[in-house]
C-alpha positions in Angstrom: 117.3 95.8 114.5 118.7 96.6 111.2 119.6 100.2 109.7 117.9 101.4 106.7 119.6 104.0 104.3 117.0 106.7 105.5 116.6 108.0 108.6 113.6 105.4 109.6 114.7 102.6 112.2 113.7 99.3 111.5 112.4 96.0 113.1 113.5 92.9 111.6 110.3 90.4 112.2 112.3 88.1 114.6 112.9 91.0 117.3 109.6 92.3 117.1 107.9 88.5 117.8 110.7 88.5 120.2 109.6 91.6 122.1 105.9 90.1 121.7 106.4 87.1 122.9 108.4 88.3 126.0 105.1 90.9 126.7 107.5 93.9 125.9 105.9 94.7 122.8 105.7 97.6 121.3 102.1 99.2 119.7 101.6 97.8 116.3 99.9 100.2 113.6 99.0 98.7 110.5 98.6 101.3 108.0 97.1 99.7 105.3 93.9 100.2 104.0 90.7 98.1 106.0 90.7 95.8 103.5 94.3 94.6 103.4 94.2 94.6 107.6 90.9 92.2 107.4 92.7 90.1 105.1 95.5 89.2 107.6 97.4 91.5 110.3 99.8 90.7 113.2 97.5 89.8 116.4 97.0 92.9 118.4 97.8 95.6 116.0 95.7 98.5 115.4 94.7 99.2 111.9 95.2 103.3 110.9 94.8 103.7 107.2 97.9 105.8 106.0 95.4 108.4 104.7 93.4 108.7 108.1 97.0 108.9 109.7 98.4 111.9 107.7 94.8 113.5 107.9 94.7 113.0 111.7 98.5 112.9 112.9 98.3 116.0 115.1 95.5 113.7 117.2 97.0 110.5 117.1 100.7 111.9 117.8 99.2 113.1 121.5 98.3 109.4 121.9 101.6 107.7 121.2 105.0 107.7 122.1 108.2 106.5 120.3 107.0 102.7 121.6 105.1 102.3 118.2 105.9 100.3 115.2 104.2 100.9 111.6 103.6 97.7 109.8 101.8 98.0 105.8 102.9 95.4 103.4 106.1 95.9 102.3 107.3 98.6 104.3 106.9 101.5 101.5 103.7 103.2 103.6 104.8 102.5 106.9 107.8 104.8 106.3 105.6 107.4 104.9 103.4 106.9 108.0 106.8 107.6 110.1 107.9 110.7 108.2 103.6 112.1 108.8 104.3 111.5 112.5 107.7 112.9 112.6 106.4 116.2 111.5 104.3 116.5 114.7 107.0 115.7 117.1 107.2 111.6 117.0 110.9 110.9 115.6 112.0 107.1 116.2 109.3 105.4 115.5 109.9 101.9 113.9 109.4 100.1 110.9 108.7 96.2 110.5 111.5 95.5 107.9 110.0 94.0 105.1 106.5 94.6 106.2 103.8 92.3 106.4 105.4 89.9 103.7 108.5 89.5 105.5 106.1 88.8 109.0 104.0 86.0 107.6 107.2 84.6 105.5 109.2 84.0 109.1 106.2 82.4 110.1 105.3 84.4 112.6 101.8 84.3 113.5 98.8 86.1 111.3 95.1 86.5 112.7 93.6 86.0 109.4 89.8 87.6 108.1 88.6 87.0 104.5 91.1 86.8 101.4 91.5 89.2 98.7 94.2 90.1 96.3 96.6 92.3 97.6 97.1 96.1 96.0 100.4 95.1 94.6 98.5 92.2 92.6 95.5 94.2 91.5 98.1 97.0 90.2 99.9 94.4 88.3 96.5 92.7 86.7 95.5 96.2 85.7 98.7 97.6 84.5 99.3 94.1 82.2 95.8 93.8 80.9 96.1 97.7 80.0 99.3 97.1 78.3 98.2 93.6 76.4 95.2 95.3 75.2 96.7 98.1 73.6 99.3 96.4 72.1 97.1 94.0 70.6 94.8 96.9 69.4 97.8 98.9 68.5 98.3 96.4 65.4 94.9 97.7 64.1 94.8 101.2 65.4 97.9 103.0 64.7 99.2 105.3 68.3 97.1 102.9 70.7 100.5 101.4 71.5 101.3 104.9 73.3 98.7 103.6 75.8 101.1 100.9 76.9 104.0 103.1 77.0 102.0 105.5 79.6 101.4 102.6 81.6 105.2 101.5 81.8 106.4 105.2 82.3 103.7 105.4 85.2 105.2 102.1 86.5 108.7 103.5 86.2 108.1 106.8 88.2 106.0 104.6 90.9 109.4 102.5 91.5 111.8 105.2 91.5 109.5 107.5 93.8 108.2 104.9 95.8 104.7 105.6 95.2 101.8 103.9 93.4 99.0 106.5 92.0 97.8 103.4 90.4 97.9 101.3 93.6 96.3 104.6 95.5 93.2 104.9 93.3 92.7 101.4 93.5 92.6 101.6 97.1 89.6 103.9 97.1 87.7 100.9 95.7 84.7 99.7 97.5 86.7 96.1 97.7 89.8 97.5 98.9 88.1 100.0 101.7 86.1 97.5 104.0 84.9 99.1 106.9 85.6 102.6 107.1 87.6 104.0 110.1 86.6 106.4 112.5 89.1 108.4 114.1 87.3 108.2 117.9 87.2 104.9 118.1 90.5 105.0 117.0 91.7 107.5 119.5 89.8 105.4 122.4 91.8 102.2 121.4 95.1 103.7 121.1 94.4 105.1 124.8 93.1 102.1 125.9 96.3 100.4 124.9 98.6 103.0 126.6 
């Protein structure tokens, strides 16, 4: 394990295959959206969308214990996810360091579902073409250029808060959803897995 500069506690992706492999495992939630999980997710984790988890954490906190570790691409969510649960009584919980990038990077293994482009990819196709457009335009259409600038001060605050407003209202997206998740069959396999 490896310390982060906040409070969160870590997994580096080689302990937690480690712990896996030896049947010690902890309880993997993925907290990305049902999209992102069909894409690709670490065998046996259970997918809870970050905004089912913060909506639902007094429910799912009675079903876990500090034996959990929150996995979402990079690492961003999954420490959001820890601070929700923290709130109702769950402090410790882990994070895979690095997310989901730095899992499938070590080569660790991936059950994999059909591909789509990952939120990170679809902000930065949206965010580009936004910006190329206008400043084309802004050539012919004097103030369009302001359009651009938005879009890079929008960018700005999403790296220095660690957020994504873009990336979030992407997520609502029919493509990025897949199936929806229903918090009693999610209760019912997190207790089945106790």
């Amino acid at each position: 394990m490896t310390a982060d500069a906040s409070r969160t506690s870590v997994f580096t992706p080689a302990a937690l295959q480690h712990l896996i492999t030896t049947g010690d495992g902890p309880r993997l939630l993925d907290v990305r959206t049902p999209g992102e999980f069909q894409t690709g997710h670490i065998p046996g984790a259970c997918n809870v969308p970050l905004d089912t988890l913060r909506e639902h954490r007094m429910e799912l906190g009675k079903h876990l214990d500090e034996n959990v570790v929150l996995v979402c691409r990079s690492g961003a969510r999954a420490t959001q996810a820890e601070k929700a649960l923290a709130e109702v009584g769950l402090p410790g919980l882990r994070v895979l360091d690095g997310g989901m990038a730095a899992w499938e990077s070590s080569g660790a293994p991936v059950d994999r579902g059909p591909q789509r482009w990952e939120l990170e990819r679809q902000v930065r196709l949206i965010a580009g073409s936004v910006v190329l457009v206008s400043g084309v335009v802004g050539f012919f259409v004097p103030g369009v250029h302001l359009i651009g600038t938005a879009i890079g001060a929008g960018l700005t605050f999403a790296a220095l808060s660690n957020t994504c407003a873009m990336g979030m209202m992407l997520s609502k997206l029919p493509y990025n959803r897949g199936p929806r998740t229903d918090i009693r069959t999610l209760v019912a396999s997190l207790q089945d897995r106790a």
